[in-house]
C-alpha positions in Angstrom: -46.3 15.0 -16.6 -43.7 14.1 -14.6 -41.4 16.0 -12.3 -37.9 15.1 -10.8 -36.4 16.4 -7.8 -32.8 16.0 -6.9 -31.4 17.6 -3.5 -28.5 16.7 -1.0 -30.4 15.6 2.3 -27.0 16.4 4.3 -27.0 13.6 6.8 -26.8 10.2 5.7 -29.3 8.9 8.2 -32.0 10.0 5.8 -31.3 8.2 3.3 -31.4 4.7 6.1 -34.5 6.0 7.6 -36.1 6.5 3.8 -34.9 2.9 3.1 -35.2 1.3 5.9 -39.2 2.6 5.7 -39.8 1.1 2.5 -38.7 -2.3 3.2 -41.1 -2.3 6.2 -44.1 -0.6 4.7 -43.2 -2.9 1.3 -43.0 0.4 -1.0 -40.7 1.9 -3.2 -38.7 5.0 -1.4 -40.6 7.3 -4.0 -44.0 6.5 -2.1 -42.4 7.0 1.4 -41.0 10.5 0.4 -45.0 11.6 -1.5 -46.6 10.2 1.7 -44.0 12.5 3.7 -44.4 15.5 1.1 -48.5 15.0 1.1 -48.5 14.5 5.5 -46.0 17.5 5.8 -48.0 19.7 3.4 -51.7 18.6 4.5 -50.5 19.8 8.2 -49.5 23.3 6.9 -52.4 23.9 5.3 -54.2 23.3 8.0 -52.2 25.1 10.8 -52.5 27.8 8.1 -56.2 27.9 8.1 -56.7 27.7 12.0 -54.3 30.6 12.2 -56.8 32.2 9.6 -60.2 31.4 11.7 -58.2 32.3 14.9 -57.0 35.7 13.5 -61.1 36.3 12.4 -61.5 35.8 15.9 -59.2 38.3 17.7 -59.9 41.0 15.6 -63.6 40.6 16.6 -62.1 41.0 20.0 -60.1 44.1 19.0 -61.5 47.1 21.0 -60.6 50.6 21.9 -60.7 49.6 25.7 -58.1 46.9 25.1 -55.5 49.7 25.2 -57.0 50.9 28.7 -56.0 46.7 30.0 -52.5 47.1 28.0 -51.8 49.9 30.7 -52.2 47.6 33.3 
């Protein structure tokens, strides 16, 4: 199945940069934008699951004495 996507990127200067990428990587400016969606994506998921591990973590740290240092 394909899927098409249409949007106004605003500035002009995308469109260069997007160009100007393909010529130099020798792809088409469809493969420069699903390397960009898959690199943007792949980097949220995993700031999303470190934020999950690190929340595991501080609620492990959560203790009824931490109230007794917010005081301080």
């Amino acid at each position: 199945m394909k899927t098409r996507i249409s949007t106004d990127l605003g500035d002009p200067i995308w469109i260069k940069l997007l160009k100007n990428e393909a010529q130099e990587t020798d792809s088409s400016m469809k493969e420069v934008l699903v390397r960009a969606l898959e690199s943007y994506f792949a980097h949220r998921l995993e700031m999303k699951a470190l934020q999950k591990a690190a929340e595991a973590v501080f609620v492990e740290w959560d203790t009824p004495l931490d109230s007794d240092y917010d005081k301080l």
